[in-house]
C-alpha positions as CSV (number, residue, x, y, z in Angstrom):
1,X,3.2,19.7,-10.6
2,X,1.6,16.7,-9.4
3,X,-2.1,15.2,-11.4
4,X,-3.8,13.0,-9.2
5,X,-6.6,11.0,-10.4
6,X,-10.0,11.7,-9.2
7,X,-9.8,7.9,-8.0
8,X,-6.5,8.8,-5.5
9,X,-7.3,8.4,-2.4
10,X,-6.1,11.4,-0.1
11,X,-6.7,13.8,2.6
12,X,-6.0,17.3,3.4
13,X,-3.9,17.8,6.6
14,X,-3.5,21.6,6.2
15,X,-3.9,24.4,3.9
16,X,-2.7,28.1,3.8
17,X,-3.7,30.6,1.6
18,X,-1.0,29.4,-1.4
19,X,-0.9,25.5,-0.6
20,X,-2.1,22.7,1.0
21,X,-0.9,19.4,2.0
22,X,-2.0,16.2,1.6
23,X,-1.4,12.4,2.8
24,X,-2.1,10.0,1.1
25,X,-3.0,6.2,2.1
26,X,0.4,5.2,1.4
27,X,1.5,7.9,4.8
28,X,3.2,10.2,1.9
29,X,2.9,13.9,2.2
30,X,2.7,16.1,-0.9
31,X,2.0,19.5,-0.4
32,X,0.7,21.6,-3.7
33,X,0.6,25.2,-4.5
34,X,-3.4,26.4,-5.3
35,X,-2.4,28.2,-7.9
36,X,-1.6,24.3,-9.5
37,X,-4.9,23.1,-7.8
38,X,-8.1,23.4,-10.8
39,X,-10.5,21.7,-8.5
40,X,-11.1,20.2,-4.4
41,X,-14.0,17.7,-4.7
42,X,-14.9,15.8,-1.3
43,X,-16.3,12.4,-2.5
44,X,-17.9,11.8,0.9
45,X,-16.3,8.7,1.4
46,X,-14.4,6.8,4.4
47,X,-10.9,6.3,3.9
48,X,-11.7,3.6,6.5
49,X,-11.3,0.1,4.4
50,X,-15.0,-1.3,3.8
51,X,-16.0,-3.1,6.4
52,X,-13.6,-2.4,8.7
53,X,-16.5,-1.8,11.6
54,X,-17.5,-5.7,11.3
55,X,-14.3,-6.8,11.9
56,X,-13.1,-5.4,14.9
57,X,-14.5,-5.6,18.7
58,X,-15.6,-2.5,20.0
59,X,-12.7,-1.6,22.3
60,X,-10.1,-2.3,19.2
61,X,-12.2,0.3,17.6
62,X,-12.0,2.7,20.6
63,X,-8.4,2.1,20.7
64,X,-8.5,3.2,16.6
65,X,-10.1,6.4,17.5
66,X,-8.8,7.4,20.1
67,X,-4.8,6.7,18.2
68,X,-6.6,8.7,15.0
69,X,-8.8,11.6,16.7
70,X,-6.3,14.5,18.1
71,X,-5.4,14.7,21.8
């Protein structure tokens, strides 16, 4: 059974009835039965690296979403 921190960044990728799977910002993939999960929280957060926006030009941030966002 994995514990991961409330300060772990991850995201859900998909989720049945008796798992779900995350990824994490690393790119690893750990999928964990609910019946081991206590609590989902969302902390309305980007995984997006502060300040990310004012760093880029607006077509390498097209290019970004349109790599992330699913076809």
């Amino acid at each position: 059974m994995s514990l991961l921190p409330s300060t772990t960044r991850q995201r859900v990728v998909a989720d049945t009835a008796s798992s779900i799977t995350l990824i994490h910002t690393a790119g690893t993939r750990e999928t964990i039965l609910c019946s081991n999960i206590e609590d989902i929280a969302a902390t309305g957060q980007s995984l997006m690296p502060p300040g990310l926006e004012d760093r880029v030009i607006l077509q390498e941030m097209a290019d970004l979403l349109a790599f992330l966002l699913p076809k």
